[in-house]
TORZA-330236 format. One record per residue (C-alpha): x, y, z; residue in one letter. Coordinates in Angstrom, 1 decimal. Each point is the difference from the previous one (the first is absolute). Layout:
N
(rovo (X; Y; Z); a),
...
***
This chain:
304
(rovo (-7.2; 7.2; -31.6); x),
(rovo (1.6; 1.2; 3.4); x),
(rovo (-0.7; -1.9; 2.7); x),
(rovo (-1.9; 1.6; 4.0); x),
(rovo (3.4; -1.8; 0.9); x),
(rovo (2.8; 1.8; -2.3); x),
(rovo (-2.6; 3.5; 0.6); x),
(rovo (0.8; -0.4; 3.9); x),
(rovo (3.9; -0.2; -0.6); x),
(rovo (0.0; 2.7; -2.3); x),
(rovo (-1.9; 2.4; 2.7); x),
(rovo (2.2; -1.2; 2.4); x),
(rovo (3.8; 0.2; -1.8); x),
(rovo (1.7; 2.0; 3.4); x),
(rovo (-1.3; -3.1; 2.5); x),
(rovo (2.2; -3.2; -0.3); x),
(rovo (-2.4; -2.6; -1.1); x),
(rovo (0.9; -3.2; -1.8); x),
(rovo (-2.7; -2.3; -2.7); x),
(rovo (-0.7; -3.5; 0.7); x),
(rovo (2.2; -0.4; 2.9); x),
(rovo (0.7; -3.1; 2.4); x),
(rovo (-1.4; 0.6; 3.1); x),
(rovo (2.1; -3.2; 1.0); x),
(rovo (3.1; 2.9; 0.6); x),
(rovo (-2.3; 1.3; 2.5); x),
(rovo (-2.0; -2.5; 2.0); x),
(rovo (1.3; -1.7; 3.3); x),
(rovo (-1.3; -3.1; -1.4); x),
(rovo (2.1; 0.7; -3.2); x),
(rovo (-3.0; -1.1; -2.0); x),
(rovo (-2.7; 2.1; -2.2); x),
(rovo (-0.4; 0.5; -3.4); x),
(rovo (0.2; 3.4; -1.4); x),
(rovo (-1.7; 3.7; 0.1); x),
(rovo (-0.6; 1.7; -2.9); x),
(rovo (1.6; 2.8; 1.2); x),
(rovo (1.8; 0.0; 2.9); x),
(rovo (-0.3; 3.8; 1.5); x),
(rovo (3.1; 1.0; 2.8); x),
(rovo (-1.2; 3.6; 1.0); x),
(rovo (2.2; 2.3; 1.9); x),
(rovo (-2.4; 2.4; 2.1); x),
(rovo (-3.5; 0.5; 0.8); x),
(rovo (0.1; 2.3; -3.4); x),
(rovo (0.9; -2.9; -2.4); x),
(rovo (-2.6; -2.6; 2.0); x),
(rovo (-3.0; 2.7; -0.9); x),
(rovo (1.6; 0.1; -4.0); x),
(rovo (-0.2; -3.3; -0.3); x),
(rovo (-3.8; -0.5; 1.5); x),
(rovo (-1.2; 3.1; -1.8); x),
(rovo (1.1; -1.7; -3.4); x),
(rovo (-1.0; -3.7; 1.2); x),
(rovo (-3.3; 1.5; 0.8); x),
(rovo (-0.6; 1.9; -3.6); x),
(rovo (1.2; -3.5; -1.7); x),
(rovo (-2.1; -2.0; 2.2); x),
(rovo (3.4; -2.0; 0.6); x),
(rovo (-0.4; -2.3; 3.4); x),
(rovo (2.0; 1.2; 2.8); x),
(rovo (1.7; -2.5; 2.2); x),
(rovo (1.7; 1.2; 3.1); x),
(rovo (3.8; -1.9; 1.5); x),
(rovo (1.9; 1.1; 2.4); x),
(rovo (3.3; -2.3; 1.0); x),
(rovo (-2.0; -3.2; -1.3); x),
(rovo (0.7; -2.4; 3.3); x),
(rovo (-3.6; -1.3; 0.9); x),
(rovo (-1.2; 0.0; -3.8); x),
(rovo (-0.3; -2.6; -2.7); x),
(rovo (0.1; 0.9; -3.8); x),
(rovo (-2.0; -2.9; -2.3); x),
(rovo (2.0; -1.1; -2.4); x),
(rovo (-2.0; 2.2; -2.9); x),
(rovo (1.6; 3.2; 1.5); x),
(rovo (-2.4; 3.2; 0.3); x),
(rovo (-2.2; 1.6; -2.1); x),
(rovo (0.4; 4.1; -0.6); x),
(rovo (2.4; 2.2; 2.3); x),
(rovo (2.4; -1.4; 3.2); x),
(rovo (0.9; 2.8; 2.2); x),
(rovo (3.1; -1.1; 2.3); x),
(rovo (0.5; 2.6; 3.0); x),
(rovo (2.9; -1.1; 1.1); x),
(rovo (1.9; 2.9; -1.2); x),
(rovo (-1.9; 2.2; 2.3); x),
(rovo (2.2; -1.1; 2.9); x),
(rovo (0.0; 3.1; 2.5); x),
(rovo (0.1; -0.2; 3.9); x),
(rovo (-0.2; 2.8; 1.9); x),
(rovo (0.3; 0.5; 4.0); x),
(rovo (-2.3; 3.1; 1.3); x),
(rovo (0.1; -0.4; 4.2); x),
(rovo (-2.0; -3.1; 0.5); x),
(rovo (-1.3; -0.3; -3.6); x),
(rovo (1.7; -1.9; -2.5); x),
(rovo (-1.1; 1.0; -3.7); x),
(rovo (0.7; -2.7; -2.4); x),
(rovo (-0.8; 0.3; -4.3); x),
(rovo (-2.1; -3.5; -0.9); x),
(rovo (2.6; -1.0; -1.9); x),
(rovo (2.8; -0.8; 3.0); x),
(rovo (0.5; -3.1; 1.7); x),
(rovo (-2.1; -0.2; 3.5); x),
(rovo (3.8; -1.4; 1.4); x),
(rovo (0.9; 3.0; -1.5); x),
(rovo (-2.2; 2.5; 2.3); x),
(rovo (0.4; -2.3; 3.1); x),
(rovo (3.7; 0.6; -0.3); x),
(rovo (-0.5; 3.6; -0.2); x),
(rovo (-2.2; -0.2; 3.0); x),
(rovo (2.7; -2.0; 1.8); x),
(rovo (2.4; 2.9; -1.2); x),
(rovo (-2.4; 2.8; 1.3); x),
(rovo (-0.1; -2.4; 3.3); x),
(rovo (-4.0; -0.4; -0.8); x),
(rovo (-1.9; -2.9; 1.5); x),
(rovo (-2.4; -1.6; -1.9); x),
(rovo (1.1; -1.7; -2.9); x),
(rovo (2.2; -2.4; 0.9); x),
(rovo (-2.5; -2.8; -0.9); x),
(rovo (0.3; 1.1; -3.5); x),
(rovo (4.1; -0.4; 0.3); x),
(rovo (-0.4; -3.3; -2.5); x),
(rovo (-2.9; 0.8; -2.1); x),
(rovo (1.4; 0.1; -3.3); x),
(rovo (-3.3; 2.0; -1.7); x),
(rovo (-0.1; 3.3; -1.1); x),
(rovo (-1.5; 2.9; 2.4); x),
(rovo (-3.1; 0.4; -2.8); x),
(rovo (0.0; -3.5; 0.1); x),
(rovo (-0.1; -0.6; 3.7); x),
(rovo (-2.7; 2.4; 0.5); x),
(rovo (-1.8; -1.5; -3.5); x),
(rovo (-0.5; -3.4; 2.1); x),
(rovo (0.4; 1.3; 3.8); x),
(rovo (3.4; -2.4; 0.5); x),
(rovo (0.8; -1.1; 3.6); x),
(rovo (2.6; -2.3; 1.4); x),
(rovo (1.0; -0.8; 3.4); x),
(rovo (-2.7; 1.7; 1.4); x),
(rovo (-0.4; 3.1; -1.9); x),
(rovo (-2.1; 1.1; -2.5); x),
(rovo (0.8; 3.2; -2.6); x),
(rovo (-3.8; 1.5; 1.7); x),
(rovo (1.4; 0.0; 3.1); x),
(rovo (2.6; 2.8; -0.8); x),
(rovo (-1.7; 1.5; -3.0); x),
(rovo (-1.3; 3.8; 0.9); x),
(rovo (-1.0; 0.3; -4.2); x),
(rovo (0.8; -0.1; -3.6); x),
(rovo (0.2; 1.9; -2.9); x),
(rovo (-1.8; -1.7; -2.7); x),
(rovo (-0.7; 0.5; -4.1); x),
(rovo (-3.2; -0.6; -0.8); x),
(rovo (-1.0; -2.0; -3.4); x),
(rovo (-1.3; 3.1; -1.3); x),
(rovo (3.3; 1.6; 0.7); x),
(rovo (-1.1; 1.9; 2.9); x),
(rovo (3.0; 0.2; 3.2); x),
(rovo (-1.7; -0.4; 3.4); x),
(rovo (1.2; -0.3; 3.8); x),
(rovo (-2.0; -3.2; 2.0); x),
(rovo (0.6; -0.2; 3.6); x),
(rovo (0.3; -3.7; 1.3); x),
(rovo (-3.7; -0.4; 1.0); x),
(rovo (-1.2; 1.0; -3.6); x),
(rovo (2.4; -3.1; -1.6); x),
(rovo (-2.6; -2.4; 1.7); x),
(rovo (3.1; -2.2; 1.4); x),
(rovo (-0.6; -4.0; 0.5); x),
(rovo (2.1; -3.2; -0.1); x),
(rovo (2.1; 0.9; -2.9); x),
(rovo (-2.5; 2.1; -1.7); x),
(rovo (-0.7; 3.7; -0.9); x),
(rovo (-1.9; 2.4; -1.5); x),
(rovo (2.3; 0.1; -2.6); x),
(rovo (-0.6; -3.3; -1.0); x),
(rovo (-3.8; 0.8; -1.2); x),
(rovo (0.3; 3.2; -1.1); x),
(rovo (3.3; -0.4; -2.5); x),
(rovo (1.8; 3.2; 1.4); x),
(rovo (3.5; 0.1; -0.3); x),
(rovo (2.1; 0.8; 3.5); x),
(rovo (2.5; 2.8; -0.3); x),
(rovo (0.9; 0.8; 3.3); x),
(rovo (-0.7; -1.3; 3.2); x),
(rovo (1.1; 1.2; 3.9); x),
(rovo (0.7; -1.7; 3.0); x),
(rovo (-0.4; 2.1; 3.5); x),
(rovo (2.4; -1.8; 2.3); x),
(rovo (1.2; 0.4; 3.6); x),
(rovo (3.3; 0.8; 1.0); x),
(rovo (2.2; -3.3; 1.1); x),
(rovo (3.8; -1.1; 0.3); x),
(rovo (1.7; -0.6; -2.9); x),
(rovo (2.2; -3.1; 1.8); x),
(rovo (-3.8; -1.7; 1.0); x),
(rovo (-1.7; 1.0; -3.2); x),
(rovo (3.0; -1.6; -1.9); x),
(rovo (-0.1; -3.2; 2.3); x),
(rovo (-3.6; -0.5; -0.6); x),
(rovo (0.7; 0.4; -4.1); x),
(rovo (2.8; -2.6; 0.3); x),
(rovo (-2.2; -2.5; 2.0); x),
(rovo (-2.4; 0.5; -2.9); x),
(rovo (2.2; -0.9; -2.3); x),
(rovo (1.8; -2.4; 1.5); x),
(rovo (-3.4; -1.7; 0.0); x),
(rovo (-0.9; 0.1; -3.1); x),
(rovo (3.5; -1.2; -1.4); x),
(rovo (-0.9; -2.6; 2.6); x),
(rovo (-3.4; -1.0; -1.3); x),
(rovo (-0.1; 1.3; -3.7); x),
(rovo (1.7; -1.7; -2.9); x),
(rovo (1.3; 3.4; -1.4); x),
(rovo (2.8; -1.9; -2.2); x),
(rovo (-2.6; -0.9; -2.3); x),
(rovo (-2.0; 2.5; -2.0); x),
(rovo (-3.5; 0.1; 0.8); x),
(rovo (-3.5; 2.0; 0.8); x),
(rovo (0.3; 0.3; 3.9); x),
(rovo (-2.9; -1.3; 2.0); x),
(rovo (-2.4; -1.4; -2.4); x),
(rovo (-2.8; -0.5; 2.2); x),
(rovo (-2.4; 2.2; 2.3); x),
(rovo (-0.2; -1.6; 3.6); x),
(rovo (-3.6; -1.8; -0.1); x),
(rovo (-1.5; 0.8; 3.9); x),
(rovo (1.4; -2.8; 2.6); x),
(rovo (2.6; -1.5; -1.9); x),
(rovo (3.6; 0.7; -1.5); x),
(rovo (0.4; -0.6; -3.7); x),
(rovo (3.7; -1.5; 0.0); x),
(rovo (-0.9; -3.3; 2.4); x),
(rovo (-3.6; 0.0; -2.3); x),
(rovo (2.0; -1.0; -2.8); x),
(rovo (2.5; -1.9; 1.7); x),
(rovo (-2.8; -2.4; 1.4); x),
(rovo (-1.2; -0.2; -3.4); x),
(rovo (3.5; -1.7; -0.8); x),
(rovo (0.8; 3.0; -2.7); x),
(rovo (3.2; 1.5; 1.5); x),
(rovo (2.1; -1.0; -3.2); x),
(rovo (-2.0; -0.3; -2.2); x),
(rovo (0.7; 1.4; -3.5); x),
(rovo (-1.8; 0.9; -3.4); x),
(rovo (2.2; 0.9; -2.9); x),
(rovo (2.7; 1.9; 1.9); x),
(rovo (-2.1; 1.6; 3.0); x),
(rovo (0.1; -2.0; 3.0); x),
(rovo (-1.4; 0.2; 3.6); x),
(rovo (2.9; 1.5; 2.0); x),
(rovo (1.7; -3.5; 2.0); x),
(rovo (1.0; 3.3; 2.4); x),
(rovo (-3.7; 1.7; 0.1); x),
(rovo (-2.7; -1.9; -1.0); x),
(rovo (-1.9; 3.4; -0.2); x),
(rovo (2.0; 1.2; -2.9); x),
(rovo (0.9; -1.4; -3.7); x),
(rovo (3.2; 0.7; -1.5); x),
(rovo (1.4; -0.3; -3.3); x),
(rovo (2.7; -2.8; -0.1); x),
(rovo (0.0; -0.5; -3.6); x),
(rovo (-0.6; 3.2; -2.9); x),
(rovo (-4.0; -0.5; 1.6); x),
(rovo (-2.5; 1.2; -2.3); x),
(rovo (-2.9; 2.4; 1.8); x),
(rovo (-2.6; -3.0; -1.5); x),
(rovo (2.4; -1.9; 2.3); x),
(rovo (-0.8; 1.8; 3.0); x),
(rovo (-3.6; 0.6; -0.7); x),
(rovo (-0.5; -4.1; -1.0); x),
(rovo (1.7; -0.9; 3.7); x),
(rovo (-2.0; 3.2; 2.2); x),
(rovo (-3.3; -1.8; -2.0); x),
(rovo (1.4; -3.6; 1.5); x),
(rovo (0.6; 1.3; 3.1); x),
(rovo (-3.2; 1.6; 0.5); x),
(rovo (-2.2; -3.5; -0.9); x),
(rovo (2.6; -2.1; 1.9); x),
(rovo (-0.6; 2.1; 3.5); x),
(rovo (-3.6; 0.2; -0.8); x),
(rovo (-0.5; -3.6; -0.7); x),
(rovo (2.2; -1.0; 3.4); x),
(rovo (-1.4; 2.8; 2.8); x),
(rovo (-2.8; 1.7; -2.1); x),
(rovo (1.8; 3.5; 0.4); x),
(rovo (0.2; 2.0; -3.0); x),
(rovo (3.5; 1.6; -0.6); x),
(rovo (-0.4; 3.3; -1.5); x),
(rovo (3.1; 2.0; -1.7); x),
(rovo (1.5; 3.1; 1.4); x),
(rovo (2.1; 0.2; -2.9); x),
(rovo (-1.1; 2.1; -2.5); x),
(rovo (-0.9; -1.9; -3.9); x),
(rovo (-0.2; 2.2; -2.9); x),
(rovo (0.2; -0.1; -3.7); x),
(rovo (-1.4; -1.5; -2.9); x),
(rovo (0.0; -4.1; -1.0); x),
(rovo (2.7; -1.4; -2.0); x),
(rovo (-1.0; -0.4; -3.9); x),
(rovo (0.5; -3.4; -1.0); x),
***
């Protein structure tokens, strides 16, 4: 008998999609077992395909975009993964700049550096996707994707494409809208003020001289684990707990940023989860503050 699974590929021949595929290839962390099909749509056109016959399978639909702040268990995920990255456009219209959800948030701060836009230099490091970056409201440096955001285009689960304006996305500490009500971001715009490109580009160097600085970026891993719990820092939290260093399986907390983990040896996700878990009832334990992840944890248990 024909599987929902083989059904959805055969509906969808003319988008490139791939069957049980690693989403290790994809992650930051360079863990995560894999989708059942792994979806890489093109345009706003193929995204509504692929929900319209995910919906009439009643196939789950799970939602990545450059996969940087995420963690994949090691089971992989169940139904349809739909990678945006493909949809990579940035456009510069006067003091807008129009980016797909799919393109790097680097990506449209460079174009805004280029248009000599003010506004985005914060995001100069961020190494999210713009769907992404609105998804979790990123912010670095003092900066946060609401503060520029004028709206969004959005897909509905029912398959519906809707504009929000910034107010409607109900914008916190690294939380959306989006978040509860499982749309998926297609395009989002920033309304900047004019600059000067030599300032704008020293402020995006000092940013990234910073985090070079302060980041381990040699090592793969899932960015800033942590939300910041009110009156304290996360990083010296865990340092005080005498974790910086310490490792599970091949996941360690970063020796360079105790606020990160990295993967220093072919880390499994159980890995990273097993240590975030350690972490947690360590800094708990020693301060009574309870660490609560930024970083996004999806997917399905490992069979054993």
């Amino acid at each position: 008998m024909i599987s929902q699974i083989e059904i959805f590929l055969q509906a969808n021949q003319t988008i490139e999609t791939h069957q049980a595929e690693p989403l290790n290839r994809y992650t930051f962390t360079k863990t995560g077992g894999p989708a059942d099909v792994l979806a890489l749509p093109k345009s706003v056109e193929e995204v509504r395909q692929l929900v319209a016959s995910a919906n009439e399978l009643n196939l789950p639909i799970t939602i990545i975009g450059n996969a940087s702040n995420l963690i994949v268990r090691d089971g992989g995920i169940e139904g349809v993964v739909i990678i945006l990255t493909a949809m990579n456009i940035v456009q510069v219209e006067g003091q807008l700049v129009a980016a797909q959800a799919g393109a790097g948030i680097i990506q449209a701060s460079e174009a805004a550096y280029s248009g000599s836009l003010t506004g985005l230099e914060f995001a100069a490091g961020i190494p999210g996707s713009v769907g992404g970056a609105v998804f979790m409201n990123a912010g670095a440096y003092g900066g946060e994707i609401s503060d520029v955001l004028t709206r969004v285009d959005i897909l509905t689960r029912d398959n519906q494409v809707q504009t929000l304006t910034t107010t409607e996305l109900n914008f916190g500490y690294r939380h959306s809208l989006i978040q509860e009500n499982g749309s998926i971001v297609l395009a989002a715009y920033f309304e900047l003020a004019t600059g000067v490109a030599p300032v704008i580009r020293e402020r995006m160097d000092e940013v990234n001289a910073l985090r070079a600085a302060k980041q381990p970026l040699e090592y793969p891993s899932c960015g800033s684990v942590f939300k910041r719990p009110v009156g304290y820092f996360v990083g010296p939290l865990i340092q005080k707990a005498g974790l910086q260093g310490y490792q599970i399986g091949g996941a360690q907390v970063s020796k360079k940023h105790a606020g990160f983990i990295v993967n220093i040896d072919h880390a499994t996700a159980t890995d990273y989860l097993t240590l975030i878990a350690y972490i947690q009832k360590t800094v708990w334990a020693k301060f009574n503050v309870q660490l609560e992840p930024e970083v996004r944890i999806i997917g399905r248990q490992q069979s054993n």
